[in-house]
Each structure stands twice: as structure tokens, then as C-alpha cells.
N, C-alpha and C positions, 0 to 999 in steps of 0.2 A: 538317483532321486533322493538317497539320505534314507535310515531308519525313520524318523520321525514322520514321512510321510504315509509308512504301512504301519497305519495302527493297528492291525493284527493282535489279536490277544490284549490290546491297550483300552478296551471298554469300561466302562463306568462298569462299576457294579454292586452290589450291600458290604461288601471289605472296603470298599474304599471312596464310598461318594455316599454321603445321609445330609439328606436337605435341614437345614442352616435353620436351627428356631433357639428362641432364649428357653421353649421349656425343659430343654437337654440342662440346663443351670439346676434349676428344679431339683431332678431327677437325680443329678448327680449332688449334690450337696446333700439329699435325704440319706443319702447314705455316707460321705464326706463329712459333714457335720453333725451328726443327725442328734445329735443334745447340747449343739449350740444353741442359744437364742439366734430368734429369726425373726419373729414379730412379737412387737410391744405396744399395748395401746392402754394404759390406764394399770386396771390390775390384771390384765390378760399378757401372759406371758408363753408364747407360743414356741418350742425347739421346731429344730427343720425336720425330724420325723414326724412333730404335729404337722407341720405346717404343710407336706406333701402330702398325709393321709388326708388332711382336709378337703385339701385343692382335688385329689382322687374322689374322694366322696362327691364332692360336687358336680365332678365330671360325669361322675355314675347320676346321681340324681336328677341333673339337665337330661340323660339322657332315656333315664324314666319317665319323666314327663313329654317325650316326641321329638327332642330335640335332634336333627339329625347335621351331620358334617357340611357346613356351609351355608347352616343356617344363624341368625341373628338373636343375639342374646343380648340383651341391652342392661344399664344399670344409670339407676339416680341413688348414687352415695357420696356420702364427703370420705374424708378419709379415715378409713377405719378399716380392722383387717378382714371385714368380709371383701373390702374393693379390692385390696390387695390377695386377695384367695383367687377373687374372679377373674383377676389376668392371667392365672393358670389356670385356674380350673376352667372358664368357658373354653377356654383352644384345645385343652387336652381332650375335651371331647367334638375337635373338630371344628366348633362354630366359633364365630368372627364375635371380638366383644364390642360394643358399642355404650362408651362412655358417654352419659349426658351428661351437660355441666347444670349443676342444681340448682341455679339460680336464673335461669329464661324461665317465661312465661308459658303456661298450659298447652295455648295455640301453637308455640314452634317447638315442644315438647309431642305435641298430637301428630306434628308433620314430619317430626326426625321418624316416629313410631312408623308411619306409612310408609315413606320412603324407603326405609330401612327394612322391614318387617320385619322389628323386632317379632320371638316366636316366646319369647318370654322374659321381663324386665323384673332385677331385683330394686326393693326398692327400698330407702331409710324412714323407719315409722315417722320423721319428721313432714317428709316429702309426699306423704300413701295420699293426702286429699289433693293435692297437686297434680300427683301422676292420675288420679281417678279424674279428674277433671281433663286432662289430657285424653284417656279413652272416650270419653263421651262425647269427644271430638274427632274421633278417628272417621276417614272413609273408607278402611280395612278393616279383615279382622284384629281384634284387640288380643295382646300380649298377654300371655298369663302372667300376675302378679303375683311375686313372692316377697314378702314384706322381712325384712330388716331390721327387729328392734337395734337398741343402743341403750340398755338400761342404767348401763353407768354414766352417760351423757343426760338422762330424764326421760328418755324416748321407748319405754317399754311395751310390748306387744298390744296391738288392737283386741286380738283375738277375732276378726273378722277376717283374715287372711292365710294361707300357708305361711310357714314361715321358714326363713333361711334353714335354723340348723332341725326343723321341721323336713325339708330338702335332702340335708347334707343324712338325715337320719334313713333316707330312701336309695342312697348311695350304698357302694361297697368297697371294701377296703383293696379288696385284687383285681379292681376295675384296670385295664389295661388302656393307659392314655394313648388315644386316636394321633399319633406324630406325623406331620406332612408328610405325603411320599414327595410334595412338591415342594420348595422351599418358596417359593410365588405364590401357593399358598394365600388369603385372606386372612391377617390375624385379629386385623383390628379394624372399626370405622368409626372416627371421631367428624364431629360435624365441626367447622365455622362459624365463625359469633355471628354471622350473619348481621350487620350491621347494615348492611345495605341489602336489601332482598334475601329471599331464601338462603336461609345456609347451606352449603356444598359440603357433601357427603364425602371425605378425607377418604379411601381405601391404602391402606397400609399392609405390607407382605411379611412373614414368618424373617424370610431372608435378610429385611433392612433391620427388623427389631433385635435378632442375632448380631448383626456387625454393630449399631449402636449401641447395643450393651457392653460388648466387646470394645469398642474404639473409646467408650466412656470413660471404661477401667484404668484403663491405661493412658489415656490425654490425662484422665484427673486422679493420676497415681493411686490409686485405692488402696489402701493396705488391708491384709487380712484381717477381717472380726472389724472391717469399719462399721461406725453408730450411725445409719442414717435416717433423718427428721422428714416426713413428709410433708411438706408444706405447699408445692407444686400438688394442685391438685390431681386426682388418678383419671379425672376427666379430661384432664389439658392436656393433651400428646402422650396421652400414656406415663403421667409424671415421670415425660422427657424421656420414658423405657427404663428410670434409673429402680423403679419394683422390680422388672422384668431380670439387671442386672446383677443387686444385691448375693443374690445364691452364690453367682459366682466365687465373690469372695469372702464365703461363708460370716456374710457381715451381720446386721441386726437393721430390721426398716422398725422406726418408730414412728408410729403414728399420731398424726395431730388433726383432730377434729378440727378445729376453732381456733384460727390461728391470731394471737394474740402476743403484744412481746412476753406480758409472763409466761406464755405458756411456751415459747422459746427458749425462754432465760431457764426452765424450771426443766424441760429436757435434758439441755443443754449441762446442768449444773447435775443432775438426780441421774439421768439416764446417758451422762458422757457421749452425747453427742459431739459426733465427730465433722461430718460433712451434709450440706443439706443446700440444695435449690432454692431461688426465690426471686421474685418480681422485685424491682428497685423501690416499692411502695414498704413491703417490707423492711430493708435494709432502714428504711427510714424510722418507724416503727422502732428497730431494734436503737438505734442512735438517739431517737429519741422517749425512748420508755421513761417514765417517773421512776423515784429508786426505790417503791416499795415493790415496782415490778422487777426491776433488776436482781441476778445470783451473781455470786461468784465461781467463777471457773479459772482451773490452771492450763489447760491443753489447747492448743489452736484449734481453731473451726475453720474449716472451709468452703465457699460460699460458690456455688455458681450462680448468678442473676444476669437475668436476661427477660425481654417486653418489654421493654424500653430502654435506651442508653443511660445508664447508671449517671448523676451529677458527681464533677470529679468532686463537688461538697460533700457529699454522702457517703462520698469512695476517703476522703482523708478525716470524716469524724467517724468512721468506721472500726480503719483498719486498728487505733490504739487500745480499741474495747479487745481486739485478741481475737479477730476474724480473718482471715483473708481471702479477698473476692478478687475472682475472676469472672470478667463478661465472656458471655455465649450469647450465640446469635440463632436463631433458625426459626420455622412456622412449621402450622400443624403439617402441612406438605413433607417436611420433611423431618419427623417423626420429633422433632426438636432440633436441639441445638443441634448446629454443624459447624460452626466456627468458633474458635474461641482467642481470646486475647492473648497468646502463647509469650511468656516472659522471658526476657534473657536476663543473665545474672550481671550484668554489668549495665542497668537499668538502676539498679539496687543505691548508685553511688547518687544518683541526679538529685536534681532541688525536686524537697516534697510535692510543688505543684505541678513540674513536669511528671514524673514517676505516675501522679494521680491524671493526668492528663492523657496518659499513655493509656493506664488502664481502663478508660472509659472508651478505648478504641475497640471494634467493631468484632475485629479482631484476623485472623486467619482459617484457609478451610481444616477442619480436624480431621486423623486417620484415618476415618472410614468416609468420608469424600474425596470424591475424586477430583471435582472442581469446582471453584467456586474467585467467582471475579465481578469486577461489574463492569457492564459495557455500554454503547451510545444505542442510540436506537433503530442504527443500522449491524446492529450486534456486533459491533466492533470493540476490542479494548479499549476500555478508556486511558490517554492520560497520567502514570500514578506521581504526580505532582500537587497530591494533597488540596488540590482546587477544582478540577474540574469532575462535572457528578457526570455519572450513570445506574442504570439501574442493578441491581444484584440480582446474580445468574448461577442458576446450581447445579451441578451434574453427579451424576453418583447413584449407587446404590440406597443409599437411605433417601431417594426419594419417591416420594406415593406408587402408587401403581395409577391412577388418575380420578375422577370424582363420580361418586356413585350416578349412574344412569343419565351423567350429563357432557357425551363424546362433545362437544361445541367448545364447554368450558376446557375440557382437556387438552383438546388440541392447540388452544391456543396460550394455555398456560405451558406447553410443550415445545413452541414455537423453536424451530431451529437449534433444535436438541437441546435446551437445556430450559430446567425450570423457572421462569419468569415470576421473581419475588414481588416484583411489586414496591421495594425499599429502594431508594435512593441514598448515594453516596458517594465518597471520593475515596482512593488510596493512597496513601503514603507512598515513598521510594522505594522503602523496604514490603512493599505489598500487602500492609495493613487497611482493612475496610475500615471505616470508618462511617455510618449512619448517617444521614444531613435531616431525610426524614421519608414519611411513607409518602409514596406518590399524591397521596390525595390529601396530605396536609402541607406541600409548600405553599407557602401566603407569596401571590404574586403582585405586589403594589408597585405603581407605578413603572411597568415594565419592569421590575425588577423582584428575580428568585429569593425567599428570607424561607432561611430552614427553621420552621419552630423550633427545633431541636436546641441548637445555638441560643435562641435565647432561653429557653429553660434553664438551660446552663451555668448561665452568667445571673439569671436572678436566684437560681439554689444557693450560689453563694450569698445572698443576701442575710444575715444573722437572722432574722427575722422568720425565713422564707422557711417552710417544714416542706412544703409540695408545692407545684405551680404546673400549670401547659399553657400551652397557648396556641390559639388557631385563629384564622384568619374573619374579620368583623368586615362586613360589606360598607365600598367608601366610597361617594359620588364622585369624590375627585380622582382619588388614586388607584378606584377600583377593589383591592383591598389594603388592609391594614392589618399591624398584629394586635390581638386580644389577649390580653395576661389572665388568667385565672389561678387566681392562690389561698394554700391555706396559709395561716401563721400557725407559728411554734406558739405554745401556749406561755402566756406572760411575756410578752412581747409586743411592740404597736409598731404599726408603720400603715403609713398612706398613699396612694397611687402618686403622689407627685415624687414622696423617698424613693419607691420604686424605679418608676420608670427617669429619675434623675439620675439613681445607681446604675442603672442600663445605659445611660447613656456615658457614662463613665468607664463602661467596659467596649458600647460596641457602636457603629457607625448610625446619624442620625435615624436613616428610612430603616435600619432594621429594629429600632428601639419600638414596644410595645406605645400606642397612644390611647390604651386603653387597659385600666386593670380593674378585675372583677374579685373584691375577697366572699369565697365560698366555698363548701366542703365540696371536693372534688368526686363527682361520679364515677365510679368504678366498676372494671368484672371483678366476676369472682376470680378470677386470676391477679389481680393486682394491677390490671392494664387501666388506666383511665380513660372512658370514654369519649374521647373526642367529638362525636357526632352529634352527644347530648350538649358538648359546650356550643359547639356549630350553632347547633337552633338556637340557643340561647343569645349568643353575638349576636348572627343573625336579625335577633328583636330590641337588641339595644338600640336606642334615640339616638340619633346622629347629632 
């Protein structure tokens, strides 16, 4: 039969199996580091012995106020180091954190609260009439509110509230943090932008937030005492788990309220930022700042951006400011990125427009996935002849556990083992994804597939063009058609006929835009532009 069949004496046991959390980074760094900087936001300058007595403190004082292991602690903050405390601190005492994103409305603030039950929400004195307006909305009990000044932001105490380090001052310092005995474990429940009906309730496990930090470090070569800029908000997937990360390599999070090019360039140049996340909205932003926003800096920055496929325009006025960006791919499903644009060095020699061509691809699965492809709708492999789509399909440990209290949507988001994105795309020879677009924005005209995406693309090259989308404008003839929506770069003109003349100089007639709309583009707070808001708007253009 072989030894390995009598596992006799071969039991798990506390020597040699402890279920898999990022707040073991924490823990060990407060002693590893522990008069490193850790966190920076303004003049607060936090070492990693503050920043674990902190996160302890809180852990103790949630658990002062009833908090008990597995219950729901919610938070409306931008980014500043009470959010990044609360990713340790809510789990060290067991409970699951639930980031709101702070710019939805009262109503689907009132309904994450119910759903969720939250058992208590911290909140930024920005946001205290917002969330109060959101309780008086609930059909549960209501969350105890602990309010969050920001007095170096303008946002100082109500005095109507508890307050955070009001909280932290109810904690104690030899609180012993609650560590999963289970690595599946609940760490986190982020919700969806809910764009189309209720947003689904994300559940996220200790064990996937442990391998994404882990798999991060290492895809994106982290060096020790890296400077990293929060700009991914602490609401959107746990900004990507890259907070959760950081300890490991006893690096420094710098935090960015208000995210502005100066207030990049001024990181960036004062506090040597090193590496930092960002939506391709930003990147834009950075390329195009005015120069009394702009600093100078000597050291590389490195960029991961992902929510959209990056314009290879944006990717080659980028890279000579002294950035270098790689795209990442992934949703809240799957704690963030899972794929990323993996470069090889002999890329390095091609024409500037291929090399930026390349890096605007989709990309490949990263270390801590297990698989990721895209296939037909008989979940077969697609193809990888760089032309024929399917949809992208993920499998692995960094994905969800499934959606709060809604088995229907799970299962079918689960469909034949792997998780069902929702994005469509093609692969290269060599196995690179490549995004065409989200199933619900191919513009179908005239029997025929036009990936917004593609023209995005080809009008960012436009001189003119700062941002653009496009989606599809209801057409009696052709059923539909595409819609351009663009900003311009400031001091600059052009008019829909230069437009869509230039498009048709790039790309085949029925995919060129017969419609461009110039307007400031609607966005999340993440940087994603809301397509749905331009929908309605086509939608009531005059035919």
C-alpha cells in the first residue's frame, strides 16, 4: 500500500498547520519593524509598533461596545489611516469588515446596512449626515455610529458622536487578537456598484486575502521599506489587499484623501513614493496635470492600473514622465487583480507602438491563481488566435466564498466550476487575455459585434482626446450604433466630423462612432466611468 497511505501520526496539528490570514503581516512586522514608518497621511506619521498598538486597541474597543466573532462592522471612509487600521483591527477581533464606497446614495447605503447587519459603522465627519440619513432608512436595527474626524482635511469633530480614538481610548494595549482557527474564515464583505439592481454582497475569506498579499509581493517584485500611495480606494476590494500586504515588507502606506495629480506629484516628490494602484482615469490625470501641479522626482514609480483597459495613448505619454505601468485585471469577486500583463525582456527592443500595444493586453493569470482563460458558452476553450471572444473564467483560491444571502446568484456565477466574469475577450498564441469588452457593452449593429473597447482606443490617440467611452445609441435601421462620449484636453478643439473622420482612418466603416457627444464624463469613485449613465443619455439622443 505505500507509507503515504497510513497517515498514522501525519495529522495536522498547532506545529504545523495555522489557518492562512494577512493579519499574521501585522503581527509580525510590529516586532520586525517596529520603528519603521508604516503609515503616513499629512503630519501623522505612524511606526509599526504604533500602528499594531492601534489596530489592538480597536480590536479591544469593537469588542467593548458587543462586538462579537462574525459579526459586521462596517466603515464610510476615504482613505486615511483610521481605514487602513480598520482592516486589522475589525478582523483581529473576529468580525468581517464591510467597506462602503462613500459616494452611493443614502438608500443603497441604508440597504448594504440591513443586509449586512452592520453591528457597528465607523464613519468620516464628512459623511456622519449621509450615514444618519441612511439609518433613518433602515428596516433593522441601526449600526452604532462612531464618527471619524479628519481635522487636517477641515473635518473636525461634531461632538454629537463617539469618536474613533474616543474607541481606540476603550481598547487595551494586551488585547489578544481573535486569529481564525479557520482560514475560510469571513474577512471581509464588499458590496457591488450595483448598477443594475441591488448590489450583491462580495464575501471574501482570511485564506484568499493571505495568498493575494503574498502572490502581490512577489508578481510585483516589492522591495523592502517599499513607499506605497493609496489611491485605490480602501473600499474597492480591499485596495486590491495591497493595505493588508504592505507589513510584509516592512514598507510605508501613504495615504491620499483626495486624489488629485498634485497631490500625486507631491507624494510622489516629498514622501518617495514608490509603487501605487490606479484606475486608467488617473494615469490620465497624471499625463495630463498643468506644471504648477507637477514635482520633480529621480526614482521609478510603479504603477498597477486596472477598471478599464488602459489606451496604449496613455500607456506611451506616461511611461517618459518616469512611471512604469503594468495592467491587472480582476473584480470584486475576486479580491482584485488576478491577472497581470507579465513582460518579457525581449519585448524591450520592438517599435514604441507595439511594446505599448502589448501592454495594454489583459494580461496573464498571477501566482496565486489557479486558472484563468476564456471560453465559449459551451465552456469550452476558446480559439487563442487573437480573434475569436469568449467570456473569462476564473478558478482559484482568491475567489469569493459567494454573495451574501443570495445562493441563485451564486450558483450561477459558479457554473461549472469556475467563476463566470462577465468580460469578454480574445487570447493571443502565447495565452495573453486581452478585454474586447463587458458582456453588456458589445454595440451589436447590424448583425454585427463592435467592442467599445477598440474604439476607445483608436480615438485616445486622438491629440485632442484627454478621455472618451462609448456605448451603443438605439438605431432603426441598424438596431444599434456606436456613441462616442469625450472630454477634450484643455486648449484644444476638435469636432465630431475630426473625430469620427480620424476613426475612420484607423478602423473599419460599421465600427466607426456615428455619433459623438463632447461631455465631462460620469464616474465612480473608483475611476470607472459609468457607462449606464451614458446608455440613458444615447438612449434620448434625436435620431
Amino acid at each position: 500500500m505505500g507509507w503515504m497511505n497510513d497517515e498514522t501520526g501525519l495529522d495536522k496539528n498547532p506545529a504545523n498547520f495555522v489557518a492562512l490570514t494577512p493579519l499574521s503581516h501585522l503581527r509580525r512586522a510590529a516586532h520586525l519593524f517596529a520603528n519603521y514608518e508604516a503609515l503616513i497621511y499629512g503630519n501623522i506619521r505612524r511606526t509599526y509598533a504604533q500602528y499594531h498598538d492601534r489596530c489592538t486597541r480597536l480590536a479591544s474597543g469593537l469588542v467593548s461596545l458587543g462586538v462579537q466573532s462574525g459579526d459586521v462592522v462596517a466603515t464610510i471612509l476615504p482613505n486615511i489611516p483610521a481605514h487602513a487600521e480598520a482592516h486589522f483591527g475589525v478582523p483581529a477581533c473576529g468580525a468581517v469588515l464591510n467597506a462602503i464606497n462613500t459616494r452611493i446614495e443614502p438608500e443603497t447605503v441604508a440597504y448594504i446596512f440591513d443586509h449586512g447587519e452592520a453591528k457597528v459603522v465607523l464613519v468620516d465627519t464628512q459623511f456622519i449626515a449621509m450615514a444618519m440619513q441612511a439609518i433613518e432608512m433602515m428596516d433593522t436595527p441601526a449600526p452604532l455610529l462612531v464618527e471619524v474626524p479628519d481635522e487636517q482635511a477641515g473635518y473636525p469633530a461634531s461632538g454629537e458622536h463617539m469618536t474613533y480614538e474616543d474607541l481606540l481610548a476603550k481598547g487595551t494595549p494586551d488585547y489578544q487578537w481573535a486569529m481564525p482557527q479557520d482560514e475560510w474564515e469571513s474577512i471581509s464583505l464588499n458590496y457591488t456598484s450595483g448598477t443594475t439592481g441591488r448590489p450583491k454582497g462580495v464575501v471574501c475569506h482570511h485564506r484568499g486575502a493571505y495568498l493575494m498579499s503574498m502572490g502581490t509581493a512577489v508578481t510585483w517584485a516589492m522591495p523592502r521599506n517599499a513607499r506605497y500611495l493609496i489611491i485605490v480606494p480602501l473600499f474597492h476590494c480591499n485596495n486590491w489587499n495591497h493595505t493588508w500586504m504592505m507589513p510584509l515588507v516592512g514598507g510605508a502606506v501613504v495615504c491620499c484623501r483626495d486624489i488629485t495629480p498634485a497631490a500625486i506629484y507631491n507624494a510622489i516628490a516629498d514622501e518617495k513614493v514608490s509603487h501605487f494602484g490606479a484606475a486608467p482615469i488617473v494615469l490620465s490625470m497624471i499625463v495630463n496635470a498643468k506644471p504648477d501641479e507637477r514635482r520633480e522626482f529621480d526614482h521609478p514609480v510603479e504603477i498597477y492600473t486596472a477598471g478599464a483597459p488602459p489606451p496604449a495613448a496613455t500607456l506611451a505619454a506616461i511611461e517618459p514622465l518616469g512611471f512604469n505601468v503594468t495592467q491587472v485585471y480582476g473584480l470584486t469577486e475576486t479580491y482584485g487583480h488576478v491577472t497581470e500583463c507579465l513582460w518579457h525582456d525581449e519585448w524591450d527592443a520592438l517599435p514604441d507602438e507595439k511594446r505599448y500595444d502589448i501592454k495594454a493586453r489583459t494580461g496573464v493569470l498571477m501566482g496565486m491563481t489557479e486558472a484563468i482563460t476564456a471560453m465559449d458558452e459551451h465552456m469550452q476553450q476558446i480559439p487563442m488566435d487573437s480573434e475569436t471572444q469568449g467570456e473569462i473564467m476564473i478558478r482559484g483560491n482568491t475567489v469569493m466564498k459567494g454573495y451574501l444571502k443570495n445562493p441563485d446568484a451564486t450558483a450561477e456565477a459558479f457554473a461549472g466550476g469556475y467563476f463566470h466574469s462577465g468580460d469578454i475577450a480574445f487570447q493571443t498564441p502565447d495565452g495573453y487575455l486581452k478585454i474586447a469588452d463587458r458582456a453588456k457593452d458589445i454595440i451589436i449593429s447590424g448583425g454585427e459585434n463592435i467592442s467599445s473597447v477598440e474604439i476607445e482606443g483608436v480615438l485616445m490617440k486622438h491629440p485632442a482626446v484627454s478621455l472618451c467611452a462609448v456605448v451603443a445609441r438605439p438605431d432603426d435601421k441598424w438596431g444599434e450604433t456606436p456613441c462616442a462620449f469625450v472630454e477634450l484636453k484643455d486648449d484644444t478643439d476638435a469636432n465630431e466630423a475630426d473625430l469620427i473622420a480620424f476613426a475612420r482612418s484607423h478602423l473599419a466603416g460599421f465600427k466607426c462612432p456615428k455619433t459623438v457627444v463632447f461631455q465631462e464624463l460620469p464616474k465612480t469613485s473608483t475611476g470607472k466611468i459609468q457607462k449606464f449613465e451614458l446608455r440613458r443619455v444615447a438612449k434620448g439622443l434625436q435620431s
